[in-house]
C-alpha positions in Angstrom: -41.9 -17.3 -24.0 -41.4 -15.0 -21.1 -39.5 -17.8 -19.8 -37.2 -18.5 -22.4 -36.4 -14.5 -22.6 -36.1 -14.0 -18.8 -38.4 -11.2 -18.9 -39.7 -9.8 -16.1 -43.4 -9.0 -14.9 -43.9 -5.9 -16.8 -42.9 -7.3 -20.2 -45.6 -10.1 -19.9 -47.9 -7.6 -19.2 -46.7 -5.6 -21.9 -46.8 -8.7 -24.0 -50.4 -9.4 -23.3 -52.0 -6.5 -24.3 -50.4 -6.6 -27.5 -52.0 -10.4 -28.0 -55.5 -9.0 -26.6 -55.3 -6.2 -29.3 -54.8 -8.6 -32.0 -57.6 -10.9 -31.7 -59.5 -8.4 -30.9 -58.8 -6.4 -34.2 -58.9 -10.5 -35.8 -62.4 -10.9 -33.9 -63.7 -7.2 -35.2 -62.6 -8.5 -38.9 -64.3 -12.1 -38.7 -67.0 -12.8 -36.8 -69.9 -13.0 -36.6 -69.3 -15.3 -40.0 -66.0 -17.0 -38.7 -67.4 -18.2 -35.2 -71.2 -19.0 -36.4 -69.7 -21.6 -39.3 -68.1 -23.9 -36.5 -64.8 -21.9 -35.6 -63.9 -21.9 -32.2 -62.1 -18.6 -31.7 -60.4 -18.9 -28.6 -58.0 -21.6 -30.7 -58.4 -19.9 -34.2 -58.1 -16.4 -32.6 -55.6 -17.4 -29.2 -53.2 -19.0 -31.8 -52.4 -15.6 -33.3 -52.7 -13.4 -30.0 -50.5 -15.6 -28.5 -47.9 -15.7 -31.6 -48.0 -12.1 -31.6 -47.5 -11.7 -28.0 -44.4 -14.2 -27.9 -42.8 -12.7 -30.6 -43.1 -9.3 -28.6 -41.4 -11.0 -25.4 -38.9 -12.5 -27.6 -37.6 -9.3 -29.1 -38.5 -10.5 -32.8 -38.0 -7.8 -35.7 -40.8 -6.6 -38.2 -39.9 -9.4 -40.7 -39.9 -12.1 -38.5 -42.8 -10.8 -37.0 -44.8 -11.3 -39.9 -43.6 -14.8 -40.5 -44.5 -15.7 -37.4 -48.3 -14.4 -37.8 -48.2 -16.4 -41.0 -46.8 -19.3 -39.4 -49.4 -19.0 -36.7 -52.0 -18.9 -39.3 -51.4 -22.1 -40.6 -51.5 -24.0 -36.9 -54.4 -22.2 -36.2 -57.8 -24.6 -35.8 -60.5 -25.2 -33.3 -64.2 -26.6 -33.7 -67.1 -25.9 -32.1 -68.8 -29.7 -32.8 -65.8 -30.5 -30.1 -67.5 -28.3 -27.0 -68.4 -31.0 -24.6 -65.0 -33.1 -24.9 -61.8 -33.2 -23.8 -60.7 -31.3 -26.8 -62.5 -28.1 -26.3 -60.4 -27.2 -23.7 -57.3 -28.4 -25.3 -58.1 -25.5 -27.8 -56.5 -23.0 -25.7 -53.7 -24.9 -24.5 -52.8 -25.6 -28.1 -53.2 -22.1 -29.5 -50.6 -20.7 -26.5 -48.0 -23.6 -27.7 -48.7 -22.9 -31.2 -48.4 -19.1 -30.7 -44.9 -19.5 -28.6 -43.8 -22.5 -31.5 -44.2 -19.7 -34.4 -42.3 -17.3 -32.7 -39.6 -19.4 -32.3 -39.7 -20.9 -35.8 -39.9 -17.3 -36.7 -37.0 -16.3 -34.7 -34.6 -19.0 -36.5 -35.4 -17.8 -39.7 -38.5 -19.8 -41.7 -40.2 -18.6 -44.3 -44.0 -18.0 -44.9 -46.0 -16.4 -47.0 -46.7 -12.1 -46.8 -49.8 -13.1 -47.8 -51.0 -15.6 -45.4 -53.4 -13.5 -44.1 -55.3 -11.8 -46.3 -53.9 -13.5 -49.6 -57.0 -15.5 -51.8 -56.2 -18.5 -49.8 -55.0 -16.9 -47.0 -56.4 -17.1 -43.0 -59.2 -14.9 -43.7 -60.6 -16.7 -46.9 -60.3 -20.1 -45.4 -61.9 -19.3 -41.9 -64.8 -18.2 -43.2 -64.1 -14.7 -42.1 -67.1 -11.6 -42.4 -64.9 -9.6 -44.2 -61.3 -10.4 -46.3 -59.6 -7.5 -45.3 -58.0 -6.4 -42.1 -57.6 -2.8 -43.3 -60.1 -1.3 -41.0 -59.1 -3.3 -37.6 -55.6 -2.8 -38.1 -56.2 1.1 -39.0 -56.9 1.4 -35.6 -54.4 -0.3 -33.6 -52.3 1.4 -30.9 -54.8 4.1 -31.3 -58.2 2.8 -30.1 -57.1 0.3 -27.0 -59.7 -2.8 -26.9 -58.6 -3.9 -23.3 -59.9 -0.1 -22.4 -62.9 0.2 -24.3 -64.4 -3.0 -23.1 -62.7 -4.4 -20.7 -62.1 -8.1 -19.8 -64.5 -10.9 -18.8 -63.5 -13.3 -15.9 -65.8 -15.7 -16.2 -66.9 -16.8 -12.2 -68.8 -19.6 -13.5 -66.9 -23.3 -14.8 -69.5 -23.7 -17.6 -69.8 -22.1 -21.2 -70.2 -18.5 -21.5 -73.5 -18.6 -22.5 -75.0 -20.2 -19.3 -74.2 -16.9 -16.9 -76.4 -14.5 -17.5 -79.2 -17.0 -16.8 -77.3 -18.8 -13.7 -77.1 -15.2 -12.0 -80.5 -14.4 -12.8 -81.9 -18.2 -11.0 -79.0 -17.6 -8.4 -80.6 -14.2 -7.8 -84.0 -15.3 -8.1 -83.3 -18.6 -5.5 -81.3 -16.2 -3.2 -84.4 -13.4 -3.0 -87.6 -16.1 -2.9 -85.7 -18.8 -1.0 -87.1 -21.5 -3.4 -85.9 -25.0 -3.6 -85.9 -27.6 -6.4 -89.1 -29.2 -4.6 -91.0 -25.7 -5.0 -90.3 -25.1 -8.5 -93.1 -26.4 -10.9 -90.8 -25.2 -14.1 -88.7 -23.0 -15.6 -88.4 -21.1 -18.9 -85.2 -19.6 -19.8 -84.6 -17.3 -23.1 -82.1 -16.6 -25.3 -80.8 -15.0 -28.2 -80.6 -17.2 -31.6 -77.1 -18.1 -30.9 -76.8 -19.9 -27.3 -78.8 -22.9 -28.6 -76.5 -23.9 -31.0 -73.9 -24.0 -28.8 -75.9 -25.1 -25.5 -76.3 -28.6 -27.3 -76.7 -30.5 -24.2 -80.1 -31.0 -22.6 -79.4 -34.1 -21.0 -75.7 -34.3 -20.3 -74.1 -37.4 -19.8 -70.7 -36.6 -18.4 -69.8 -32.8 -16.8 -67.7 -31.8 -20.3 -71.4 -32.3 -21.9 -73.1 -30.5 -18.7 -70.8 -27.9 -19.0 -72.7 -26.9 -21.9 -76.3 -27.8 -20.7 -78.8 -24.9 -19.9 -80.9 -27.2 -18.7 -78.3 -29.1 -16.2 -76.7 -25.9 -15.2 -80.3 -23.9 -14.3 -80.8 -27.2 -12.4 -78.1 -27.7 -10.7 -77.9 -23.7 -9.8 -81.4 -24.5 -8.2 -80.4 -27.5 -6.4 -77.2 -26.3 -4.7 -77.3 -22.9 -4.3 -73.7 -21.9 -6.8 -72.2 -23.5 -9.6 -68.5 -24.2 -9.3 -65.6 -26.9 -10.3 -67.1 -29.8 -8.6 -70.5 -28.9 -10.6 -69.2 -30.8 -13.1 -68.0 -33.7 -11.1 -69.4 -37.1 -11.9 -71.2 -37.3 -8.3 -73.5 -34.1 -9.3 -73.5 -35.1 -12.9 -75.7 -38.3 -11.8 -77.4 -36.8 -8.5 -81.2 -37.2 -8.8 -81.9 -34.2 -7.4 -80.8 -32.6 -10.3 -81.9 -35.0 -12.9 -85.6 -34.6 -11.3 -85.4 -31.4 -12.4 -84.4 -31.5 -15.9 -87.4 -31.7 -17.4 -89.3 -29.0 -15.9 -86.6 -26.7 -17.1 -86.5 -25.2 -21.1 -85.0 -22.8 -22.9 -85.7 -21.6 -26.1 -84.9 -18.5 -28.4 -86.7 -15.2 -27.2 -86.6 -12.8 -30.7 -86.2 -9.6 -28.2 -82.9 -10.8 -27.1 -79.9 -10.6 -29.0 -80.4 -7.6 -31.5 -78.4 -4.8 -29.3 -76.2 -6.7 -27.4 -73.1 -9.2 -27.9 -74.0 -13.0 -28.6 -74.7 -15.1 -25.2 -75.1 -12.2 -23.4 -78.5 -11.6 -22.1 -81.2 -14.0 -21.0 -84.9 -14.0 -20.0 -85.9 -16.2 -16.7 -89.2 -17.6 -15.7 -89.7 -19.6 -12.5 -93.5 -21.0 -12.0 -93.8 -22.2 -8.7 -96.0 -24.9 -7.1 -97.6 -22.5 -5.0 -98.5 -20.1 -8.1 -95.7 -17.7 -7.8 -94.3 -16.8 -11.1 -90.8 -15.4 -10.4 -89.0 -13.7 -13.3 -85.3 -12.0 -14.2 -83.6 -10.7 -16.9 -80.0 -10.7 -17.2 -77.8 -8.3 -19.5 -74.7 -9.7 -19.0 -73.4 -11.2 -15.8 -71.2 -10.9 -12.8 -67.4 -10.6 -14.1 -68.3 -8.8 -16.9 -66.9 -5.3 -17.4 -69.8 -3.7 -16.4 -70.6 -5.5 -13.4 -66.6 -6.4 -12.6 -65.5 -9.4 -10.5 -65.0 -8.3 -6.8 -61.5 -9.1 -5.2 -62.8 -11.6 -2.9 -64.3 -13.6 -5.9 -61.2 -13.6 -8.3 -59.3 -15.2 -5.2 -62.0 -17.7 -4.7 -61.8 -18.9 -8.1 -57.9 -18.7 -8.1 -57.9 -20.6 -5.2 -60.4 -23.1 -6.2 -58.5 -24.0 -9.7 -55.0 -23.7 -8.8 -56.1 -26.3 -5.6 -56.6 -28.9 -7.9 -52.9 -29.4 -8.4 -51.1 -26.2 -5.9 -51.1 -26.9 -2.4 -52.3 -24.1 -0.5 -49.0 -22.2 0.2 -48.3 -22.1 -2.8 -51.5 -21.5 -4.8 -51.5 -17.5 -2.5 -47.8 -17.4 -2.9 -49.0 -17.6 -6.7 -51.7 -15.1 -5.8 -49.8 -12.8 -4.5 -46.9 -12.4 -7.4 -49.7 -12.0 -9.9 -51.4 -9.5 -7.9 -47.5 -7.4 -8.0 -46.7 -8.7 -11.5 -45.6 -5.6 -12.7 -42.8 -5.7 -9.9 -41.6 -9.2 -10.5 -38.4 -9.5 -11.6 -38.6 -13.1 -13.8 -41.5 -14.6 -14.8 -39.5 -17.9 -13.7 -40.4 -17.4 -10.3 -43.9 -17.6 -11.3 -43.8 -20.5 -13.3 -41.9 -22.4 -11.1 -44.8 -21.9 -7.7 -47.3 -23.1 -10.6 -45.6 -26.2 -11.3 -46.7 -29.4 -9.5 -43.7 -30.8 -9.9 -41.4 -27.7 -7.9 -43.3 -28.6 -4.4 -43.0 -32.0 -4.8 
């Protein structure tokens, strides 16, 4: 969208805080019901952020505005049963095209319901949603500023949210006792009532599975030292280091987590040790998080790391750098055209 409008930096930026404050007014009004019956909201949620925020960058009026949210609400999907396939990460790719496609259908004038929202067979009533009105999350937009209030996550770890509190607690752990996999008799890891449900994966057979495996992640933390990208690659995925230790690793739902904090948020570690040593953690939250905040040096490394897989590296800093200034930047086309594969070829 910021494209097609030849906006500049600030207008993206502008653009996404408005998206952020919609789901998050979306997320306030629907879970914990919407995301505990199977929804997946970064595809139920993103499609209506990112509607919002391209019909911002693309000037739309208040009528077409709401036709685009409604619009939006009718390509919005996601499922949870697809976490450990190739479609679980589609889910965000789909709800930023979906979002930018409502705008524009929006923008040339089709029709949708007022209603398709909150209306008896609306968005909320279909989703599953806690509550069926949006009176109280909406009351407080552009007064109360979610980006401010809690901040953003940047997640330093390539595996499902609800693996990093425990992998900086084992990190922590491996990094203070200098255990290796050969010392560690087992481990106990607990949760709240929520991670297990989506953690489905306690022998992964492919990285999308181990991706959201406690028990292949704690492993592999414990084997190597980190977790990153090639984590996941088919080479770890079937190294018998790490498959050794699968079994001496278990994690089940400890009833003190859970109750005064955000879903996958906390976790309990145990580490018994050959020798006797019982080593133990616990983890509110994890590095990235608001309260503990991503340094610098690590948001490049993770930049770097991803944007390697297809950037050269001239390219991937010359990327780095114009998101770092992307307030001054005149058109986001500059941007998108150093991301593209295809522009250094």
């Amino acid at each position: 969208a910021g494209e097609l409008a030849g906006a500049p930096g600030q207008a993206l930026l502008d653009a996404w805080v408005v998206g952020f404050e919609i789901e998050a007014a979306l997320g306030a009004a629907m879970n914990p019901r919407h995301y505990t019956q199977g929804w997946h909201c970064t595809s139920t949620l993103g499609t209506l952020g990112a509607a919002a925020a391209a019909a911002r960058l693309l000037g739309l009026d208040r009528d077409a505005i709401a036709r685009c949210l409604a619009v939006a609400a009718s390509e919005a999907s996601g499922v949870k049963e697809n976490f450990g396939t190739d479609a679980k990460p589609l889910h965000a790719g789909l709800a930023a095209r979906n979002g930018i496609v409502a705008a524009l259908l929006a923008k040339s004038g089709l029709t949708a319901s007022a209603r398709a929202l909150d209306g008896p067979q609306g968005y909320l009533k279909a989703m599953a949603s806690e509550r069926q009105s949006l009176g109280d999350a909406l009351e407080v937009l552009g007064r109360r500023w979610e980006v401010l209030e809690t901040g953003v996550t940047i997640k330093l770890y390539p595996s499902c949210a609800g693996t990093h509190p425990a992998l900086d607690a084992i990190l922590d752990l491996r990094r203070q006792h200098g255990f290796t996999a050969a010392d560690v008799e087992a481990i106990a890891i607990g949760v709240d009532a929520l991670t297990p449900t989506i953690l489905i994966y306690d022998r992964p057979a492919t990285g999308l599975e181990a991706k959201f495996s406690m028990q292949y992640c704690a492993a592999a933390a414990v084997v190597m030292g980190r977790v990153g990208l090639d984590t996941f690659e088919p080479a770890l995925v079937n190294d018998a280091r790490i498959g050794g230790l699968l079994p001496r690793i278990a994690m089940t739902v400890d009833a003190t987590l859970g109750s005064d904090a955000p879903a996958l948020t906390q976790a309990r570690v145990t580490v018994r040790l050959r020798d006797g040593r019982m080593l133990g953690a616990y983890a509110d939250g994890a590095r990235g998080y608001p309260a503990r905040p991503a340094t610098e040096q690590e948001v490049t490394t993770k930049f770097r790391a991803c944007a390697g897989r297809v950037l050269d590296a001239d390219r991937a800093d010359a990327a780095m750098l114009m998101l770092r200034s992307l307030d001054h930047l005149a058109e986001m086309r500059r941007l998108t055209d150093c991301l593209s594969p295809e522009a250094q070829r």
